[in-house]
PDB file with one MODEL, atoms N, CA, C and O in Angstrom:
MODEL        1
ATOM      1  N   UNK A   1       0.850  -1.191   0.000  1.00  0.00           N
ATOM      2  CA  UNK A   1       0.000   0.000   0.000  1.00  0.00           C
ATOM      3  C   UNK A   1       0.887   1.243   0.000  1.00  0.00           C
ATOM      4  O   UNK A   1       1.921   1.110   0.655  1.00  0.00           O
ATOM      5  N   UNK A   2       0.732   2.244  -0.505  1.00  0.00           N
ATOM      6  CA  UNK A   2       1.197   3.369  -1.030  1.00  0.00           C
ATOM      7  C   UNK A   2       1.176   4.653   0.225  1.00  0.00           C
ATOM      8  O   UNK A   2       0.058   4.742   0.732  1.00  0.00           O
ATOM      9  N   UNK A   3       2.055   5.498   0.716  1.00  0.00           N
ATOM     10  CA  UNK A   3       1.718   6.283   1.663  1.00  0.00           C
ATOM     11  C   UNK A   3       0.895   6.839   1.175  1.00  0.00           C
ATOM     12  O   UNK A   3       0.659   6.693  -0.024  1.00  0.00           O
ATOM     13  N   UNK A   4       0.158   7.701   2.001  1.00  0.00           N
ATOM     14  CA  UNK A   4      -0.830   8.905   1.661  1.00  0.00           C
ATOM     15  C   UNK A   4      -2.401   8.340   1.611  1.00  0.00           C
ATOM     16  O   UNK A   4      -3.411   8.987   1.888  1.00  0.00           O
ATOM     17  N   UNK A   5      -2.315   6.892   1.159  1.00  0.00           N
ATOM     18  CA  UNK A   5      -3.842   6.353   0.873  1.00  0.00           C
ATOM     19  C   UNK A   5      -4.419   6.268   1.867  1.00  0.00           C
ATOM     20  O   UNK A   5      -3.683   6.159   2.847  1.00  0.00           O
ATOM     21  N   UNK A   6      -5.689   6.271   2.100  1.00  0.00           N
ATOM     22  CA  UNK A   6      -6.524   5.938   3.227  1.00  0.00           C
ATOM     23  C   UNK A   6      -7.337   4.820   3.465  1.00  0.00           C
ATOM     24  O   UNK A   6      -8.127   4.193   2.759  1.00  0.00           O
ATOM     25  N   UNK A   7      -6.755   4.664   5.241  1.00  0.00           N
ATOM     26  CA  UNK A   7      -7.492   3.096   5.116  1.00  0.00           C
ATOM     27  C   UNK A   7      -8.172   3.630   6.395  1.00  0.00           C
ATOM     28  O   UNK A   7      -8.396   4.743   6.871  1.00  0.00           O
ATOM     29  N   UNK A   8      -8.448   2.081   6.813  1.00  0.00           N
ATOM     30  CA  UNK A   8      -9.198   1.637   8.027  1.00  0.00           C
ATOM     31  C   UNK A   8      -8.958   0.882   9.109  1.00  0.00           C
ATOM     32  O   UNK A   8      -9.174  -0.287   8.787  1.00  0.00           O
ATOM     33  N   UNK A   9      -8.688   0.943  10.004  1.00  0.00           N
ATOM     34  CA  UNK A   9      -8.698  -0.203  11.110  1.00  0.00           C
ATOM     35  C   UNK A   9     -10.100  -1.081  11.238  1.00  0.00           C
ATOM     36  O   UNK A   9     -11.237  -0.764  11.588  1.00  0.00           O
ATOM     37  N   UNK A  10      -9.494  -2.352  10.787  1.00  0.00           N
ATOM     38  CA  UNK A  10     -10.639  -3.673  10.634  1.00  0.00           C
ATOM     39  C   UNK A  10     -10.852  -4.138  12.226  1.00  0.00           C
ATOM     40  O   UNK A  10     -12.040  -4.183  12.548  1.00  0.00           O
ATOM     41  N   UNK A  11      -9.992  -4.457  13.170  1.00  0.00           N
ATOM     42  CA  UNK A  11      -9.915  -4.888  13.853  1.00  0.00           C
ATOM     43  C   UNK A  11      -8.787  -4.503  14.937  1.00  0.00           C
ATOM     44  O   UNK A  11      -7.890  -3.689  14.714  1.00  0.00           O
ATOM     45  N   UNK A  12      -8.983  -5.283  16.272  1.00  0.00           N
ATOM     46  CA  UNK A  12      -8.169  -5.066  17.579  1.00  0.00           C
ATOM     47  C   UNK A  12      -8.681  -3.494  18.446  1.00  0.00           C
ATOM     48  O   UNK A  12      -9.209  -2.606  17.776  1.00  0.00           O
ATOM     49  N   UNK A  13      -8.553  -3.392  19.284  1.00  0.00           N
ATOM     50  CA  UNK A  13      -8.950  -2.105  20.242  1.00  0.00           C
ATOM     51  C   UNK A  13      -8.692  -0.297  19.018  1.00  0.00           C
ATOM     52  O   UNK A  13      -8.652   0.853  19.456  1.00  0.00           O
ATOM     53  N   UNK A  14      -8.612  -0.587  18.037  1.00  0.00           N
ATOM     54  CA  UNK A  14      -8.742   0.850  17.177  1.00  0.00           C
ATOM     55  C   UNK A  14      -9.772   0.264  16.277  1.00  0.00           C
ATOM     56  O   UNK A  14     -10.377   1.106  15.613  1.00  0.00           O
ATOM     57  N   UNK A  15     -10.030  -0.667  16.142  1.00  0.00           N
ATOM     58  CA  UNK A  15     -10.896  -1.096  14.980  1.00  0.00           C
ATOM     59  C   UNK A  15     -12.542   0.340  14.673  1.00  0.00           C
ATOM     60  O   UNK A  15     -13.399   0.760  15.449  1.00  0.00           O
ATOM     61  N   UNK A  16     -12.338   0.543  13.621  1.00  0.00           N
ATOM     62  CA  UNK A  16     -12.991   1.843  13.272  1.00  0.00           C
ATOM     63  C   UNK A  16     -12.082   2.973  12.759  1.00  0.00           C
ATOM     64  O   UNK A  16     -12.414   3.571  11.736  1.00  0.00           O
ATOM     65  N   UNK A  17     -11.261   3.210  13.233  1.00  0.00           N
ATOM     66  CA  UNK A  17     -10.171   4.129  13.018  1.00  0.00           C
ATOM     67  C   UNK A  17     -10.081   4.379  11.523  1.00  0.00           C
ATOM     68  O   UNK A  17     -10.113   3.552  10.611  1.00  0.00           O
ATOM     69  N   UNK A  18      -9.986   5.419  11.482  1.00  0.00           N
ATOM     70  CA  UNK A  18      -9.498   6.251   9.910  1.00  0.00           C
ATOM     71  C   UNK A  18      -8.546   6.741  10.027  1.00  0.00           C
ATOM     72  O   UNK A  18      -8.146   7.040  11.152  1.00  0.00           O
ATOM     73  N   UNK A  19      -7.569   7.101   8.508  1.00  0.00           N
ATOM     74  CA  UNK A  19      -6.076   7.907   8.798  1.00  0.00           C
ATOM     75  C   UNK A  19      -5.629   7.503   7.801  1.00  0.00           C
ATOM     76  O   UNK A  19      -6.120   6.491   7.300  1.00  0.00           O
ATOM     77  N   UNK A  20      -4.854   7.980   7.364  1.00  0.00           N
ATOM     78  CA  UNK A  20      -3.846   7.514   6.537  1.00  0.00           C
ATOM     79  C   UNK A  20      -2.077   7.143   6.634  1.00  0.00           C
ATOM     80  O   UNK A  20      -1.312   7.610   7.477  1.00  0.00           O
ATOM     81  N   UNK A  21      -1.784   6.366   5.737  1.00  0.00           N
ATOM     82  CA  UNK A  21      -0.920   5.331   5.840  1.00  0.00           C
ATOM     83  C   UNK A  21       0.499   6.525   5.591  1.00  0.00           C
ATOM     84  O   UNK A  21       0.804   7.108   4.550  1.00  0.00           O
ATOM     85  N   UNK A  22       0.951   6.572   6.514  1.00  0.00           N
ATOM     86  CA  UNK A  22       2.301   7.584   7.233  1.00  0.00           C
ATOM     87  C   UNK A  22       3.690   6.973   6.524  1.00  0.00           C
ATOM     88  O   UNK A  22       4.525   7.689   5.972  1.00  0.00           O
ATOM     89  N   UNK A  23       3.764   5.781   6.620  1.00  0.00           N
ATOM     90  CA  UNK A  23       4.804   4.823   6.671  1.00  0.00           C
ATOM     91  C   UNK A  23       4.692   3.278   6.414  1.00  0.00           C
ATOM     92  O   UNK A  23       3.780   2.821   7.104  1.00  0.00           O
ATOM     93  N   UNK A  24       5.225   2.455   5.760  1.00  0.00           N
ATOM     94  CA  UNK A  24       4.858   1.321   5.495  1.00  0.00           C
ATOM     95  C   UNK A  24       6.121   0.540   6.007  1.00  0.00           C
ATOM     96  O   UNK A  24       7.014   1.319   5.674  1.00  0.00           O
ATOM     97  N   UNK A  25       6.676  -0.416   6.553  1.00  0.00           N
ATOM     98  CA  UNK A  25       7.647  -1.203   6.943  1.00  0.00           C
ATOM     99  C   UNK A  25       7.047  -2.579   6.271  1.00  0.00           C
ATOM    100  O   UNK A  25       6.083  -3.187   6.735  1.00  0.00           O
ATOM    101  N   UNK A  26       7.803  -2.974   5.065  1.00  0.00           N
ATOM    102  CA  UNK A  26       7.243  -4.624   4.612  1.00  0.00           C
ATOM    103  C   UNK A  26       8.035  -5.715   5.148  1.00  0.00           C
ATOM    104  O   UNK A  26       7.491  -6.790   5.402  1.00  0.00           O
ATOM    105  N   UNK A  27       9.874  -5.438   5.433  1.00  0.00           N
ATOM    106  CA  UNK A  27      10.364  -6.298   6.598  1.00  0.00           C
ATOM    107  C   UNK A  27       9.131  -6.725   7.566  1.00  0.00           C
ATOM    108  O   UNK A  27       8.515  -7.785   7.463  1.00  0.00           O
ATOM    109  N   UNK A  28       8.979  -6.101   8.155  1.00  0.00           N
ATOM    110  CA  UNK A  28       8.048  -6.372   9.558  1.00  0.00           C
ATOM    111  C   UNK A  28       6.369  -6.580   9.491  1.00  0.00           C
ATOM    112  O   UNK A  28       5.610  -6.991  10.369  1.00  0.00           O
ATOM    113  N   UNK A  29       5.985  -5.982   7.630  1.00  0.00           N
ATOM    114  CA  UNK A  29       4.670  -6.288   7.647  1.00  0.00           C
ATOM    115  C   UNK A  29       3.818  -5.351   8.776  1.00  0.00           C
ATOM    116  O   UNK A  29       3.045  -5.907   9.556  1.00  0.00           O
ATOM    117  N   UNK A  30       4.008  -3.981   8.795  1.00  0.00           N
ATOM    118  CA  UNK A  30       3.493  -3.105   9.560  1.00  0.00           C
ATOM    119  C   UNK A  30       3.313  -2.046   8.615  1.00  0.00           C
ATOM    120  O   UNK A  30       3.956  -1.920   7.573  1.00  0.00           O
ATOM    121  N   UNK A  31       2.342  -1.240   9.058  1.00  0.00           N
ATOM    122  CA  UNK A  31       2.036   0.357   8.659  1.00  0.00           C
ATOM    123  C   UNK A  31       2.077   1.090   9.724  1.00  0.00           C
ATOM    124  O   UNK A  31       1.968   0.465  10.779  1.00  0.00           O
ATOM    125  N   UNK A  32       2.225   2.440   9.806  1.00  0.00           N
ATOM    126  CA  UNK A  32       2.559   3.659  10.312  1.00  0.00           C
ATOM    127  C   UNK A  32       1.457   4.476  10.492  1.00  0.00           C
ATOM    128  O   UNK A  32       1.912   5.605  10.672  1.00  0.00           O
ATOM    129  N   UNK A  33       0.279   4.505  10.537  1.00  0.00           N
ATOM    130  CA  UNK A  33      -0.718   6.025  10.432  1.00  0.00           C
ATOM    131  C   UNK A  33      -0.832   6.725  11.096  1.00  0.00           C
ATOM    132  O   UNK A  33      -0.519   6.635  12.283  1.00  0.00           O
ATOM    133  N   UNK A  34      -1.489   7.979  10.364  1.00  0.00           N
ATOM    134  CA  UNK A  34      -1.253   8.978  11.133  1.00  0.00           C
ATOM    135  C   UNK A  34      -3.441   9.740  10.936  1.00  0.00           C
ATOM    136  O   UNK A  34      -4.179  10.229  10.081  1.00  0.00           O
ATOM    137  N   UNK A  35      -3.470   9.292  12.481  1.00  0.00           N
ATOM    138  CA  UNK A  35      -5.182   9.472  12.677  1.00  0.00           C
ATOM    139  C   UNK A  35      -5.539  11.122  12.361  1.00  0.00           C
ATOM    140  O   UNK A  35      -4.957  12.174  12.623  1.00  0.00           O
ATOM    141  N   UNK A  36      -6.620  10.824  11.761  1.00  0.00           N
ATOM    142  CA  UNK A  36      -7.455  11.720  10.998  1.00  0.00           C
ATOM    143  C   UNK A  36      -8.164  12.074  12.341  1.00  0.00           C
ATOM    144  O   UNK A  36      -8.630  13.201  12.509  1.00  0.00           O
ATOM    145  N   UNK A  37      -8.213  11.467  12.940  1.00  0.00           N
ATOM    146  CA  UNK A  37      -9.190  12.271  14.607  1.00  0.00           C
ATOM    147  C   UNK A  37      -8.611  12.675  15.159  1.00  0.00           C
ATOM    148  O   UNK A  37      -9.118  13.501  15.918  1.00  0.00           O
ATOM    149  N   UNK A  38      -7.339  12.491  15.244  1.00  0.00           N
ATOM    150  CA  UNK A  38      -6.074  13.480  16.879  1.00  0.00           C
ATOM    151  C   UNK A  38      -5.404  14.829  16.133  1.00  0.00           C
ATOM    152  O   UNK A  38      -4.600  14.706  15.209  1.00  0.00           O
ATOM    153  N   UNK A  39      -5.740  15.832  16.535  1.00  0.00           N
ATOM    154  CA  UNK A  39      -5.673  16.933  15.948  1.00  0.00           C
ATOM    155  C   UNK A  39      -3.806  16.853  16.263  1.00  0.00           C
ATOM    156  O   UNK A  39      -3.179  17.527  15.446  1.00  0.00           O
ATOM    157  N   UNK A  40      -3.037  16.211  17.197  1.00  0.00           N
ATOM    158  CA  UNK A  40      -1.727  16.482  17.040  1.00  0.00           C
ATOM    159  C   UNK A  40      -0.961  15.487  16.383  1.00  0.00           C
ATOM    160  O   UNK A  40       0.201  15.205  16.677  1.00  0.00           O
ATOM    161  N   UNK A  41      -1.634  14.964  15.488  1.00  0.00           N
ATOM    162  CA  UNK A  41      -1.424  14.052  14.393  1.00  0.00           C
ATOM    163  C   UNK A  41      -0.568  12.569  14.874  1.00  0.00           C
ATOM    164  O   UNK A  41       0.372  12.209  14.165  1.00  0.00           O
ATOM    165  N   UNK A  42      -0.883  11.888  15.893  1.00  0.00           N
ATOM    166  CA  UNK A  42      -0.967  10.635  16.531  1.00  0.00           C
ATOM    167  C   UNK A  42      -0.250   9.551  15.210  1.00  0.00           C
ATOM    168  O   UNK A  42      -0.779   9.221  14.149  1.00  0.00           O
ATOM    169  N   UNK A  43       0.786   9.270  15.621  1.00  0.00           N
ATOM    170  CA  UNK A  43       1.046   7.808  15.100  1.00  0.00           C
ATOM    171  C   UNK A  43       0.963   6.462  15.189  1.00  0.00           C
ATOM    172  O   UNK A  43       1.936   5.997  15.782  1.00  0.00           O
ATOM    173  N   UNK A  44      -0.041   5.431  14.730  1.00  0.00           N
ATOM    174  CA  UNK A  44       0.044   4.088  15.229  1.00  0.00           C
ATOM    175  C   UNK A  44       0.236   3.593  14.354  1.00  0.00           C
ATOM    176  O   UNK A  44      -0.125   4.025  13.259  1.00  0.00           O
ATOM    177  N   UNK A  45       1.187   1.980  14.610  1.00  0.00           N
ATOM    178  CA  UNK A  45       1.606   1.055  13.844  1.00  0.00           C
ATOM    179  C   UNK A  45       0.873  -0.341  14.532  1.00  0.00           C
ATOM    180  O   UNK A  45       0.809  -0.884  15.635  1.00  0.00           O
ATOM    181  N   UNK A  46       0.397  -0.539  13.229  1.00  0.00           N
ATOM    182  CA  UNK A  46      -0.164  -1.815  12.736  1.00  0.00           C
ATOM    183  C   UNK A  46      -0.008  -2.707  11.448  1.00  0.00           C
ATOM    184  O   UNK A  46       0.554  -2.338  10.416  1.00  0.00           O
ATOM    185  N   UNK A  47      -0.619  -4.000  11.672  1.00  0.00           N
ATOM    186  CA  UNK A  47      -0.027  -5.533  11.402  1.00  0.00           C
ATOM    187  C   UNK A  47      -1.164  -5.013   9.675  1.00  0.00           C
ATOM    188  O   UNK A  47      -2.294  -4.525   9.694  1.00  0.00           O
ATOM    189  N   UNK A  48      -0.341  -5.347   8.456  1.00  0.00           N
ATOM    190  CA  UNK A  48      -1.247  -5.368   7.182  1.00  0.00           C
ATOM    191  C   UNK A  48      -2.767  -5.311   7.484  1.00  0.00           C
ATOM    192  O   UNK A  48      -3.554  -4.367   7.420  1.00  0.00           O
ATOM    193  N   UNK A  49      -3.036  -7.357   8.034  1.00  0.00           N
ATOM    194  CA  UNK A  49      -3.820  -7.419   7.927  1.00  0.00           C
ATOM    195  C   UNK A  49      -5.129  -6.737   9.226  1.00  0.00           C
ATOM    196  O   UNK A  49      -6.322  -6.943   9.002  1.00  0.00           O
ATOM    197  N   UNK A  50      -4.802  -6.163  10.169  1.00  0.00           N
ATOM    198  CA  UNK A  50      -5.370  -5.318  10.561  1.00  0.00           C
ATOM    199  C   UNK A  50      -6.438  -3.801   9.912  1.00  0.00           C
ATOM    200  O   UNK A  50      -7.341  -3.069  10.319  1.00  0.00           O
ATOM    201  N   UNK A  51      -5.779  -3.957   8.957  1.00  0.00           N
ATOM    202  CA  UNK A  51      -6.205  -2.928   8.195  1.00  0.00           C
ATOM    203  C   UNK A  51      -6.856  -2.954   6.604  1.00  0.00           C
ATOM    204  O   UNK A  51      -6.450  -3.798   5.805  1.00  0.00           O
ATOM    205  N   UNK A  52      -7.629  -2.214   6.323  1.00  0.00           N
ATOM    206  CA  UNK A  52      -8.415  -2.387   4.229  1.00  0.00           C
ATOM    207  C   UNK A  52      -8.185  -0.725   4.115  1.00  0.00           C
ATOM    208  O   UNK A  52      -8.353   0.203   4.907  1.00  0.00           O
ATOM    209  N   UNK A  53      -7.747  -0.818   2.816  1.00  0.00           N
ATOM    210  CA  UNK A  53      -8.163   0.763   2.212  1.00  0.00           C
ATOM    211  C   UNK A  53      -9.385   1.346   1.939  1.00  0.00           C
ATOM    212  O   UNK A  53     -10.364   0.673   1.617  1.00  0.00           O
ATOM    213  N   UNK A  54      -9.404   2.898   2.075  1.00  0.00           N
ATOM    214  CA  UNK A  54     -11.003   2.647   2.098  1.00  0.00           C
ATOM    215  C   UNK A  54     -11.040   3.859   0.678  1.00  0.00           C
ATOM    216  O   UNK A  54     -10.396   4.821   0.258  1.00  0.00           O
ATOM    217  N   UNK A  55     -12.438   2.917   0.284  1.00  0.00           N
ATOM    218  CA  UNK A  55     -12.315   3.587  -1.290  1.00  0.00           C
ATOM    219  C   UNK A  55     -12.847   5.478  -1.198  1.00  0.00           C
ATOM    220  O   UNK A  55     -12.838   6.172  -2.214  1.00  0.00           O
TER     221      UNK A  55
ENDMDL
END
């Protein structure tokens, strides 16, 4: 997945979450985002499949 695109948290305690994809690590099979709701622009990293792009 491409930075900048926007996905979703599918699942685990953020599941709902919107933001877009900050950083991608494919060694480790993680993404980077950066939430569209925390106005001081919050970073969380999560597992691929945790996450879908949203059209």
């Amino acid at each position: 997945m491409p930075t900048g695109k926007k996905i979703r948290v599918i699942s685990g305690p953020l599941a709902g979450l919107e933001g877009n994809i900050y950083k991608v690590n494919k060694k480790r099979k993680r993404i980077t985002i950066m939430s569209s709701l925390s106005p001081d622009g919050k970073h969380f990293d999560l597992f691929y499949e945790n996450v879908e792009p949203v059209e």
